[in-house]
N, CA and C atoms as a LAMMPS dump frame, in Angstrom:
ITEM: TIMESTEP
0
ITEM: NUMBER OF ATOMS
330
ITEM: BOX BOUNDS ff ff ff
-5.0000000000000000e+02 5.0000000000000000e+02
-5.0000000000000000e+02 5.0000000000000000e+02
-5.0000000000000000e+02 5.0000000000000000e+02
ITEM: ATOMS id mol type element x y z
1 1 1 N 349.621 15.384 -480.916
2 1 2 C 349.257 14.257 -480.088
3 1 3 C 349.626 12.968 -480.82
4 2 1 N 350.044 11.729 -480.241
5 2 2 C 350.433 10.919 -480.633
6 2 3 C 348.695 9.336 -479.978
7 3 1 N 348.667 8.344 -480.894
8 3 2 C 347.784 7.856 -480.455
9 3 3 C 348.633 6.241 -480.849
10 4 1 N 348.689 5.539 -479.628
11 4 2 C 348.91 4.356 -480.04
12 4 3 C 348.311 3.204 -479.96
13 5 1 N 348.541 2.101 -480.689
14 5 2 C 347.018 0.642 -480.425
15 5 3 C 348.467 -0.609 -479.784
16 6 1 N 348.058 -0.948 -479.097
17 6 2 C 349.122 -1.633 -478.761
18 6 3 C 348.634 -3.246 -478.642
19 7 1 N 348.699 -4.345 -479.496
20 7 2 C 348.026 -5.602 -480.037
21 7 3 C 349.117 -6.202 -478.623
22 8 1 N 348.399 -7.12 -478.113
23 8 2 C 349.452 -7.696 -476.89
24 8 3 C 349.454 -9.261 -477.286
25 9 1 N 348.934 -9.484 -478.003
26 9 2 C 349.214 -11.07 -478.584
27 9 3 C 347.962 -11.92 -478.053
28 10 1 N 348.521 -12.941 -477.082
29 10 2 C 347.783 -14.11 -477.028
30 10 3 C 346.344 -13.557 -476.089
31 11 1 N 346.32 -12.807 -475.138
32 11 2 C 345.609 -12.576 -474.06
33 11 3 C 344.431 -11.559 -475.249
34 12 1 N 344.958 -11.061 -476.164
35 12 2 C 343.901 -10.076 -476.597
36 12 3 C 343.477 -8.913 -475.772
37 13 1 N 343.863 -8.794 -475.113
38 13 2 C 343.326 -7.249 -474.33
39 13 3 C 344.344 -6.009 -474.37
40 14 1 N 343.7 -5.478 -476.04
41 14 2 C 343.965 -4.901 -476.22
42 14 3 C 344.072 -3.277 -475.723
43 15 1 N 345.142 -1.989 -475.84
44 15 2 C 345.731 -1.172 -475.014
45 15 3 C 345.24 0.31 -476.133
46 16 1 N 345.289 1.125 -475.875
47 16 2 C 345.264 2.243 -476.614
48 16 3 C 345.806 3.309 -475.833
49 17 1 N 346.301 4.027 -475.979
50 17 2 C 346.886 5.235 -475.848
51 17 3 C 347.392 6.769 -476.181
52 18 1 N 346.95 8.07 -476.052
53 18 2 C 347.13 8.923 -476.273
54 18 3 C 348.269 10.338 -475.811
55 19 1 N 348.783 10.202 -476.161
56 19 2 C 349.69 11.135 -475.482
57 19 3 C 350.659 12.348 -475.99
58 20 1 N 350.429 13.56 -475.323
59 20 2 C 350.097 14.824 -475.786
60 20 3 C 351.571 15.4 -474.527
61 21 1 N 352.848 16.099 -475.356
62 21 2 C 353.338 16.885 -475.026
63 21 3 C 353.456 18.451 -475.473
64 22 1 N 352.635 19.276 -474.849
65 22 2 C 352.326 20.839 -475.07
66 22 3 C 353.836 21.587 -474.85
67 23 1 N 353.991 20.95 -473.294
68 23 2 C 355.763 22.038 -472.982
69 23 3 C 356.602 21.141 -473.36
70 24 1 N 356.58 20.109 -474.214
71 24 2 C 357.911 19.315 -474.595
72 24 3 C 358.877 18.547 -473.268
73 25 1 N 358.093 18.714 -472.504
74 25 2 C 358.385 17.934 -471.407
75 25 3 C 357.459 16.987 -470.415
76 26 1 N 356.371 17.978 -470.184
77 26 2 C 355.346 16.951 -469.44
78 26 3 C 354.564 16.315 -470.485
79 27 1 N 354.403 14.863 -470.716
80 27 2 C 353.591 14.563 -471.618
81 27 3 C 352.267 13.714 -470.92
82 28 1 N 351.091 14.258 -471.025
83 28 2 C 349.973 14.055 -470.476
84 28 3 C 349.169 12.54 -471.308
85 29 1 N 348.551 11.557 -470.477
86 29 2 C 348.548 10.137 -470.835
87 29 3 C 346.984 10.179 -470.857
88 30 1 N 346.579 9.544 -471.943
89 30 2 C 344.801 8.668 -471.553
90 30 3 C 345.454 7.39 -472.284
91 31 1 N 345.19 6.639 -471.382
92 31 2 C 345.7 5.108 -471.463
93 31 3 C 344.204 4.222 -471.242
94 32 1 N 343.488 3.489 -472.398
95 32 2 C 342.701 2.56 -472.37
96 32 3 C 342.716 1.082 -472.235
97 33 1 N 342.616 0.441 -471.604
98 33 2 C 342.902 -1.127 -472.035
99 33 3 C 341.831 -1.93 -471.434
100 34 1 N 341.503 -3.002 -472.466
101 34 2 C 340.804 -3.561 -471.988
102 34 3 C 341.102 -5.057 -470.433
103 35 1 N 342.496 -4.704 -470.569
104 35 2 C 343.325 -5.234 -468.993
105 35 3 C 342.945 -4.62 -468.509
106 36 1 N 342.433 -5.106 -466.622
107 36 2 C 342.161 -4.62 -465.536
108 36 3 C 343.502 -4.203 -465.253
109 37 1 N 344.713 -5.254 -465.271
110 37 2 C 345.876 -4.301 -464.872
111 37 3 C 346.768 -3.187 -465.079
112 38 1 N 346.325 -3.258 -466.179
113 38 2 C 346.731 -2.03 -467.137
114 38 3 C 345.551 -1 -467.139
115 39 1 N 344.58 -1.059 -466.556
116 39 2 C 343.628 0.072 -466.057
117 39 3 C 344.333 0.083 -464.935
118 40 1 N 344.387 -0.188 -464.106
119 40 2 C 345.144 0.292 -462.819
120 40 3 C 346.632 1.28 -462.99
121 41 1 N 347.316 0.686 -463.599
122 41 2 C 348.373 1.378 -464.146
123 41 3 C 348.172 2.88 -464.769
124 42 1 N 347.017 2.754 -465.395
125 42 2 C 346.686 3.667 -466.378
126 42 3 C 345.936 4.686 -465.025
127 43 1 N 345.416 4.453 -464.018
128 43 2 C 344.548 5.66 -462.444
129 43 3 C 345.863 6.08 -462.106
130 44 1 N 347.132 5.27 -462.303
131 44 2 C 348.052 6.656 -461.633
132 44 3 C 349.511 7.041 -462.275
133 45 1 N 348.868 6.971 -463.523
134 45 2 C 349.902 7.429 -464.592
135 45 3 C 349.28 8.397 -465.335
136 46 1 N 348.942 9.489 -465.017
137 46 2 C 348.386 10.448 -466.222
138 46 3 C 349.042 11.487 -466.885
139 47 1 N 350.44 11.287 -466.143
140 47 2 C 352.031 12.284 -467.052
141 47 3 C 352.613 11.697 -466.236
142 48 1 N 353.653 11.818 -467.068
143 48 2 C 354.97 11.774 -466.863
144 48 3 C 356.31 12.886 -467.438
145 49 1 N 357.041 12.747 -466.541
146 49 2 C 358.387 13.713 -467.415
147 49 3 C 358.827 13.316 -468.259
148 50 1 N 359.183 14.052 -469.618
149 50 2 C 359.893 12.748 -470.486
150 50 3 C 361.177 12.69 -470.448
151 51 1 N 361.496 13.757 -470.319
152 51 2 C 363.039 14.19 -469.843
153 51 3 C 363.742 12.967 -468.772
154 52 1 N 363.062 12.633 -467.668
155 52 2 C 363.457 12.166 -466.404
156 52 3 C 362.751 10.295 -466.716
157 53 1 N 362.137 10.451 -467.265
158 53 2 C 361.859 8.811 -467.786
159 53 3 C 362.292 8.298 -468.577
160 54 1 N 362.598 8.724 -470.13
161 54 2 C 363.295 7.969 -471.138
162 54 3 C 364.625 7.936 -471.27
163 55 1 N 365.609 8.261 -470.353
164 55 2 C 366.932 8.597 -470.342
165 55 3 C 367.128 7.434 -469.52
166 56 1 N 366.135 6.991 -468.167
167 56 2 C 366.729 6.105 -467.197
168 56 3 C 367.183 4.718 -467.737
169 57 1 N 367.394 4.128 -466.885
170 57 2 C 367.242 2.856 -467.442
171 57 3 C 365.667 2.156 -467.04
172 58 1 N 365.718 1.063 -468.068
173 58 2 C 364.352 0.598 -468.085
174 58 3 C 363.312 0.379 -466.803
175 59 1 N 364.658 -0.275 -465.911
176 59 2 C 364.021 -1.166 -464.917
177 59 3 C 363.687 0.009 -463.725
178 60 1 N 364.408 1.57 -463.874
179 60 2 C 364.226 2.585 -462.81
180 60 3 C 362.977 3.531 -463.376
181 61 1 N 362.416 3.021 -464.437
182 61 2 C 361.761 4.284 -465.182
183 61 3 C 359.746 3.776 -464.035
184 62 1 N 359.334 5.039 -463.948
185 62 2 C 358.214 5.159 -463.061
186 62 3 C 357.026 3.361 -463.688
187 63 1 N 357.244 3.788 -464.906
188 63 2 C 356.538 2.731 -465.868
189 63 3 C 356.66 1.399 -465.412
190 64 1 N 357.581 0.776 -465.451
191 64 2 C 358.39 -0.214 -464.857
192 64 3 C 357.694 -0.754 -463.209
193 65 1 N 358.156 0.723 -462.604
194 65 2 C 357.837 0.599 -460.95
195 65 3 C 356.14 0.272 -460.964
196 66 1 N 355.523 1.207 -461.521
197 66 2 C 353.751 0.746 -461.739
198 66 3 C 353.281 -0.734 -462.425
199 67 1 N 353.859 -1.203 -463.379
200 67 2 C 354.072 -2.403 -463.88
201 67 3 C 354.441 -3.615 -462.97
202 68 1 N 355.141 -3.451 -461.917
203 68 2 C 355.293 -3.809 -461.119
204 68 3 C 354.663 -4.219 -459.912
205 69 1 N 353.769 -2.885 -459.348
206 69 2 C 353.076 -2.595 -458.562
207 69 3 C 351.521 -3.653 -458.805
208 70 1 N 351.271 -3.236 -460.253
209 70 2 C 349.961 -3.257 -460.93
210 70 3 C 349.91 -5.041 -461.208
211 71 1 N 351.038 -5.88 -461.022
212 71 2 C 351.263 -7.243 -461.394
213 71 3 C 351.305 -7.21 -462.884
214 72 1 N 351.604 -6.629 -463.743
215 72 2 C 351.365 -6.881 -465.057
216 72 3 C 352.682 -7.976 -465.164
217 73 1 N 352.286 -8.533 -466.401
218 73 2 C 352.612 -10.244 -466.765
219 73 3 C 354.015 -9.18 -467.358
220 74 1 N 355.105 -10.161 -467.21
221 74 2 C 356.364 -9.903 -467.658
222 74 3 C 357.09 -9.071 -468.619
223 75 1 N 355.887 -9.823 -469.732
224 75 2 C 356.456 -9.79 -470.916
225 75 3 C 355.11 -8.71 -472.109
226 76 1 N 354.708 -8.225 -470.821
227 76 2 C 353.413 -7.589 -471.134
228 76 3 C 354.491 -6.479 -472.253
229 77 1 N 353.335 -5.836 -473.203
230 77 2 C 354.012 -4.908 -474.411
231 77 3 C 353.307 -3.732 -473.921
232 78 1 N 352.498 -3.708 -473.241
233 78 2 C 351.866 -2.62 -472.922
234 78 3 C 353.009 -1.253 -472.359
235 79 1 N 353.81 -1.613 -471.412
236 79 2 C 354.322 -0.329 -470.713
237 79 3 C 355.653 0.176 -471.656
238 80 1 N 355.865 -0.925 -472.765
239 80 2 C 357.545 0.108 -473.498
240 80 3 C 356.488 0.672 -474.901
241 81 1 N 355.414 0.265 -475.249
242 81 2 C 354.481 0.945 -475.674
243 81 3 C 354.024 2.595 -475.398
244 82 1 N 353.874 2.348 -473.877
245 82 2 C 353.282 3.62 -473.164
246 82 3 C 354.588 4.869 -473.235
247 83 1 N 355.749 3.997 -473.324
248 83 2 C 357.094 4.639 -473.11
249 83 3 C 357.465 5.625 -474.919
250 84 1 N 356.999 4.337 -475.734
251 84 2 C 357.338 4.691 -477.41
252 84 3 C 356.435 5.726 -477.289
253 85 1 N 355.121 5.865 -476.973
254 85 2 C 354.211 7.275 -477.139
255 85 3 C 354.652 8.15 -476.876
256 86 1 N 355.072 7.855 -475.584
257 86 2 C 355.635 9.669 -474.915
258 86 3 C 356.67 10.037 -475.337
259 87 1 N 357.832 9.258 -475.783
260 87 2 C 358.824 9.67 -476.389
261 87 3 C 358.7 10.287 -477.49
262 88 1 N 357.515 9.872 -478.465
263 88 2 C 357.3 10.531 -479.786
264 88 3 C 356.348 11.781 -479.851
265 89 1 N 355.276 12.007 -478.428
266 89 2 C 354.848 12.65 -477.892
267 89 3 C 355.825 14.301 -477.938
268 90 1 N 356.586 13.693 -477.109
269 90 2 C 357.981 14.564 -476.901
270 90 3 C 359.065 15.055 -477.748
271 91 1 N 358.371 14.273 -479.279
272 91 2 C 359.076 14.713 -480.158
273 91 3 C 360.945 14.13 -479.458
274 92 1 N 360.896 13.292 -479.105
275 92 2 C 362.543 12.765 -478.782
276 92 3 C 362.829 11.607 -479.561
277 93 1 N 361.39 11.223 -480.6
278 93 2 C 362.125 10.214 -481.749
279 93 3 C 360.5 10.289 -482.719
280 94 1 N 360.86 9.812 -483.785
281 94 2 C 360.011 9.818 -484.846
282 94 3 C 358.735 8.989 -484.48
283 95 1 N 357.325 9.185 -484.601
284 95 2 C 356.495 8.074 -484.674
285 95 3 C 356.374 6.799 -485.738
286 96 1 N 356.992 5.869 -485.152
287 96 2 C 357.074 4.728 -486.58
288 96 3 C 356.687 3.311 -485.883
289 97 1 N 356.07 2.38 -486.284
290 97 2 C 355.453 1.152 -485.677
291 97 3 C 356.817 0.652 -485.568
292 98 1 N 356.609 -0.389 -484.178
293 98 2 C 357.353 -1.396 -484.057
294 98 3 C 356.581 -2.648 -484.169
295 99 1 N 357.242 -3.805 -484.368
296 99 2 C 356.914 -4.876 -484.286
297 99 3 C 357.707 -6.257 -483.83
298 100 1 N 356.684 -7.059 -482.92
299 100 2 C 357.564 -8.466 -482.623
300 100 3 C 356.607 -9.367 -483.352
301 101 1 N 356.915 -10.304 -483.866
302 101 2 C 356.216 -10.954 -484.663
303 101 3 C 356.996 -12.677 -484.312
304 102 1 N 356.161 -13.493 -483.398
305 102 2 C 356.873 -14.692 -483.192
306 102 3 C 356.108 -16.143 -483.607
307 103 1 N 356.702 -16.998 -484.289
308 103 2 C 355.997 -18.4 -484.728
309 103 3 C 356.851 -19.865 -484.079
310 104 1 N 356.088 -20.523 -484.003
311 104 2 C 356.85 -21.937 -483.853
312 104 3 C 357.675 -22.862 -485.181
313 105 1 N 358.851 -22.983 -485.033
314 105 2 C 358.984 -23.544 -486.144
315 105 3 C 360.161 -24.65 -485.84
316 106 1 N 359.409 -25.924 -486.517
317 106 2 C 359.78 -26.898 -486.28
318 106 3 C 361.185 -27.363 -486.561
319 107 1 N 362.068 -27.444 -486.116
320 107 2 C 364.328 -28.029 -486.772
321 107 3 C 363.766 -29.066 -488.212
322 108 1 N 364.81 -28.303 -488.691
323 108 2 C 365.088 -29.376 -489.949
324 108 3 C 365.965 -30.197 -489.278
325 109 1 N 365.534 -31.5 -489.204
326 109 2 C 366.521 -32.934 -489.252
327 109 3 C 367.219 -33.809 -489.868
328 110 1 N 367.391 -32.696 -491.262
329 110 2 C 367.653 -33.517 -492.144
330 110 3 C 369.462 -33.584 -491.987
């Protein structure tokens, strides 16, 4: 089983996730967040194929379409999160943190 914490930045509502592939294909989801929209997301996502989701492209993958559905904010980290689990779930890539890490920083004018 794979378990992920997924920090979403400014909003703080933070995501957790568990996800468990037994046949190496269906990988079964408990998705927590303290987002209402991402609880919604999370009532009708409880597997997915991994086979038939991580191959698509981003914008066709079920994740995407619920993200969609659910209004989640754009740039939300939550659903390529939900995507990194199951993939590692699925054993189709290593479990290793990612990170975006962004600051303001002011031009040198000199």
């Amino acid at each position: 089983m794979i378990h992920a914490e997924i920090e979403p930045g400014i909003c703080n509502l933070r995501t957790t996730v568990e996800a468990d592939c037994p046949d190496g294909m269906t990988v079964q989801l408990r998705i927590e967040s303290a987002c209402p929209r991402i609880r919604a997301l999370a009532a009708e996502l409880a597997e997915l194929n991994a086979f038939q989701e991580l191959f698509k492209p981003l914008r066709q993958t079920l994740i995407a379409e619920l993200a969609a559905k659910c209004q989640l904010h754009t740039t939300c980290l939550a659903p390529v999160g939900i995507l990194k689990a199951a993939e590692a779930a699925a054993n189709l890539a290593l479990p290793a943190d990612g990170h975006i890490k962004l600051a303001r920083v002011e031009p040198d004018h000199s």
